[in-house]
C-alpha positions as CSV (number, residue, x, y, z in Angstrom):
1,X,-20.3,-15.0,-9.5
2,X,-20.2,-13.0,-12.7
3,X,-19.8,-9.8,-10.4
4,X,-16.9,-10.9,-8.8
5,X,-14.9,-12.4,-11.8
6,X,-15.1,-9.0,-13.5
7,X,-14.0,-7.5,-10.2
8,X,-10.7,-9.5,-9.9
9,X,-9.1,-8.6,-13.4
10,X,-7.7,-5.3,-14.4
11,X,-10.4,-3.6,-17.2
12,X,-9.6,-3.1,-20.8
13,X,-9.7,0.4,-22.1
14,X,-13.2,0.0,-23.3
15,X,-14.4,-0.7,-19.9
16,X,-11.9,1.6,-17.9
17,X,-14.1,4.7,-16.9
18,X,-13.2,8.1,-17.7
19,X,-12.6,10.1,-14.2
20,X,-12.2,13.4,-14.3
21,X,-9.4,16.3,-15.0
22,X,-9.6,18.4,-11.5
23,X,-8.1,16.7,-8.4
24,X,-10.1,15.5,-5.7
25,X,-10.8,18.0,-3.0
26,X,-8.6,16.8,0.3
27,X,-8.7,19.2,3.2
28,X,-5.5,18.7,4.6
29,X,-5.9,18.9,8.6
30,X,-2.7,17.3,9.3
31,X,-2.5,13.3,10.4
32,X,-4.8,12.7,13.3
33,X,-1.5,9.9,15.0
34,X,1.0,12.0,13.5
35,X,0.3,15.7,13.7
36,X,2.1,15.9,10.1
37,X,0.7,17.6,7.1
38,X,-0.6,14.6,4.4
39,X,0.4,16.6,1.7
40,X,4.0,17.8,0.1
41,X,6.1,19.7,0.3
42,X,7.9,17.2,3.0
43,X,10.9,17.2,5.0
44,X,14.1,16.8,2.6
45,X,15.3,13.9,4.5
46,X,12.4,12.0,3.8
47,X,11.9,9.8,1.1
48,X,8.5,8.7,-0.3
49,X,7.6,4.6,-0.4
50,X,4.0,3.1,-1.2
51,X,2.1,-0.3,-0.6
52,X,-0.7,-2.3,-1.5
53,X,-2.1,-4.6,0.6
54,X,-5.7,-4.6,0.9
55,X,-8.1,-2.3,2.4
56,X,-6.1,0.6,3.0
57,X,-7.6,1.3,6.8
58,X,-5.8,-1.2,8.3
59,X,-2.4,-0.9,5.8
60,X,-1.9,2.7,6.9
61,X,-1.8,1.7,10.7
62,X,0.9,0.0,10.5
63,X,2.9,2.3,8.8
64,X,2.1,5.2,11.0
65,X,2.9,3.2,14.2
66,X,6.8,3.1,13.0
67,X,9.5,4.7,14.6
68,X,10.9,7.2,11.4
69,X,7.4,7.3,9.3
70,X,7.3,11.4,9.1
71,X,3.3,10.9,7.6
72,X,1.2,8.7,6.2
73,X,-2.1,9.0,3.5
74,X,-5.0,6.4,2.3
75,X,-5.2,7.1,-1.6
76,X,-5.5,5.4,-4.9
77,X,-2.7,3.8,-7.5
78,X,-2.1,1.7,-10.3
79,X,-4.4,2.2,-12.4
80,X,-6.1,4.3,-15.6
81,X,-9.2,6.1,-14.2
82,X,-8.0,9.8,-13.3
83,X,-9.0,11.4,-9.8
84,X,-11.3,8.4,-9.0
85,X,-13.8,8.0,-6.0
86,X,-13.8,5.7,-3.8
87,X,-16.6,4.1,-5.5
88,X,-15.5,4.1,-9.2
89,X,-12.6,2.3,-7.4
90,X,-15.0,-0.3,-5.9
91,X,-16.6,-0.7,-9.2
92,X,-13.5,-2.7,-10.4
93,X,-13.5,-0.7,-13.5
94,X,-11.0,1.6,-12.7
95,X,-7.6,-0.8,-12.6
96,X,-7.0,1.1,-9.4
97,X,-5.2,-0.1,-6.1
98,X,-6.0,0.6,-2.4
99,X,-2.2,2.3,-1.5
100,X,-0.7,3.6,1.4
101,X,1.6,6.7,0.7
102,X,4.8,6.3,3.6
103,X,6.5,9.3,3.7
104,X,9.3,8.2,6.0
105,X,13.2,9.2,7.1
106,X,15.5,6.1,5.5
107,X,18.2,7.1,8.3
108,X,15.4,6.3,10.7
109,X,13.0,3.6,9.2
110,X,15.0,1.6,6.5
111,X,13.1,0.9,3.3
112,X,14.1,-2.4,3.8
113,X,12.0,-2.3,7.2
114,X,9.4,-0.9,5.6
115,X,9.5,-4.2,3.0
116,X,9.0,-6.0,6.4
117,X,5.8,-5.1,7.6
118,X,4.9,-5.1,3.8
119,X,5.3,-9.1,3.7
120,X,4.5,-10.0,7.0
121,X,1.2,-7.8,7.9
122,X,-0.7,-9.6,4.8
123,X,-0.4,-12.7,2.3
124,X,0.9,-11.8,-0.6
125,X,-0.2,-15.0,-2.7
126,X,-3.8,-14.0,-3.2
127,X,-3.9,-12.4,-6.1
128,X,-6.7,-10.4,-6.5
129,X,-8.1,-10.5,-2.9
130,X,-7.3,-10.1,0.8
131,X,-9.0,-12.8,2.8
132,X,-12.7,-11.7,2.2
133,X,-12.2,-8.5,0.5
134,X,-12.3,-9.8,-3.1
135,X,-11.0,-7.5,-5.9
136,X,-8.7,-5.6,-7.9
137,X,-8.0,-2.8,-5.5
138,X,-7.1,-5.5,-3.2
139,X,-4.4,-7.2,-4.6
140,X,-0.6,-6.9,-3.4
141,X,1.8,-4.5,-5.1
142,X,5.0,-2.1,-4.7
143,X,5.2,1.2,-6.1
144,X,8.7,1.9,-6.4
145,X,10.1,5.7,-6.9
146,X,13.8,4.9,-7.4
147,X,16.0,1.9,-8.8
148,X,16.9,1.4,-5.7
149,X,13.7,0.9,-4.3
150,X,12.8,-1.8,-7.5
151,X,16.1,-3.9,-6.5
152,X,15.3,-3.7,-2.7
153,X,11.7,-4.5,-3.2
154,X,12.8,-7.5,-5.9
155,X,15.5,-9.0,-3.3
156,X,13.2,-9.2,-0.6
157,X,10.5,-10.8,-2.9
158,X,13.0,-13.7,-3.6
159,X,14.1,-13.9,-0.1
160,X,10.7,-14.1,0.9
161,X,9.6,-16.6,-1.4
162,X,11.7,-19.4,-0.1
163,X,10.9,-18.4,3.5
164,X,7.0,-19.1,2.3
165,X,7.7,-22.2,0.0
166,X,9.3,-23.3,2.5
167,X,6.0,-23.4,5.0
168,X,4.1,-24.9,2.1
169,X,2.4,-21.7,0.9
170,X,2.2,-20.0,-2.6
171,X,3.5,-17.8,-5.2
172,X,3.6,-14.3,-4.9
173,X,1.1,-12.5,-6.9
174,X,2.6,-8.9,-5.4
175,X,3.5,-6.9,-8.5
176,X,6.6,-4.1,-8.0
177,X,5.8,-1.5,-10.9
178,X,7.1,2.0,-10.6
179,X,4.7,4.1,-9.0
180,X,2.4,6.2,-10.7
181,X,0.3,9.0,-10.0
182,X,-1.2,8.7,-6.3
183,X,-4.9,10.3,-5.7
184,X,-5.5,11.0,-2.0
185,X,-9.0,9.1,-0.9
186,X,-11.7,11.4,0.4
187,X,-11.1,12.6,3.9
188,X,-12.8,9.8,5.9
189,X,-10.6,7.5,4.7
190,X,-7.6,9.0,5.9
191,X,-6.3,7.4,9.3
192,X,-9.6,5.3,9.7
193,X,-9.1,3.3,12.4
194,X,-7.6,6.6,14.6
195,X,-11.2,7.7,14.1
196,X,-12.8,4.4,14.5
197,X,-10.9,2.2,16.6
198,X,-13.3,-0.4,16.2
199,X,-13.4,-0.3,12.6
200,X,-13.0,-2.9,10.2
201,X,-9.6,-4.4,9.7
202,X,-8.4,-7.4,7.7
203,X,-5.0,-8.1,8.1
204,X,-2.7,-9.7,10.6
205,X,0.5,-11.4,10.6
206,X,0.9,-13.6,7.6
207,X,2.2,-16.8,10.1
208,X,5.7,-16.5,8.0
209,X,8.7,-13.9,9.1
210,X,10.8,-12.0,6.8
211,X,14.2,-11.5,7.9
212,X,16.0,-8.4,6.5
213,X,19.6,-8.1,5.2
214,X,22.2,-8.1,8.1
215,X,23.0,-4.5,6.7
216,X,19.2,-3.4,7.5
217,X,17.7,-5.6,10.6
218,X,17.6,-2.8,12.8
219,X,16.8,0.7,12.1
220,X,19.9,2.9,13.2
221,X,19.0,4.8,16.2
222,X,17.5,8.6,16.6
């Protein structure tokens, strides 16, 4: 019990461990769905958007199945520890989140479509957990790159909120911070459940749909 109340709040700086300076080694074989390169530099027409929703395996499916998304990458965000493992991550004392970097074409797959899957494909009231998975790294969040991104990903907070208060569930807990430095996760992680379609996957449709502007409900063709 004491394990897993330390586990669900973000660690003071005396607690925070102290990572390391060099990057972590990613080999950079190209996206197993995607045939794209994980890595920049990226297509000028794309834009860069990233999510937290839980255990990034099944997060990044999603994304990669959309019309638009140019790649897709399994890393680490949001918090203090530099270039962290996978298990300094799991040790809840890096402040860290479980992120899903969308590299995506906004004339193809709308940001706003993007906020979409965010809100439906997992609840966003847990706070520090997804379902079973209990923790910091699990907990909901938006990592904006532009002011544009921060007003889109506030208006469809609101317009969420009423569409889940008004099925009886929750606040929010997401968080929509500008993004900070994203650390790839080691290579296994990177589109899991391509590897291992059996694998583990906690998320599903949160029972409660988000309905996009009238400007954005569909993605313009192409």
């Amino acid at each position: 019990m004491l394990l897993r109340r330390h586990k669900t709040r973000i660690p003071d700086a005396a607690e925070t461990l102290p990572g390391r300076q060099e990057a972590m080694p990613v080999q950079d074989y190209g996206h197993v769905v995607l045939g794209t390169p994980l890595m920049p530099p990226f297509p000028p027409e794309c834009e860069r958007a990233m999510f937290g929703m839980g255990c990034f395996w099944g997060v990044e499916r999603f994304f990669w199945q959309m019309p638009g998304v140019h790649t897709t990458a399994a890393g680490y965000s949001g918090g203090a520890t530099p270039n962290p493992t996978y298990q300094e991550v799991c040790s809840g004392r890096t402040g860290h989140n479980e992120v899903v970097l969308v590299v995506h074409d906004p004339a193809k797959a709308p940001y706003e479509q993007l906020l979409k899957v965010f809100w439906e494909m997992h609840d966003p009231t847990q706070g520090m957990r997804q379902g079973n998975d209990v923790g910091t790294q699990y907990r909901s969040g938006i990592y904006v790159f532009s002011e544009a991104q921060r007003e889109s990903a506030e208006t469809s907070r609101d317009r969420y909120q009423e569409a889940l208060t008004a099925q009886g569930f929750a606040e929010i807990t997401t968080e929509i911070v500008d993004a900070g430095p994203f650390y790839y996760a080691e290579d296994y992680h990177q589109q899991y459940l391509a590897r291992n379609p059996g694998g583990y996957c906690n998320h599903g449709f949160c029972q409660v749909a988000y309905t996009p502007t009238a400007a954005s409900a569909e993605a313009p063709a192409g």
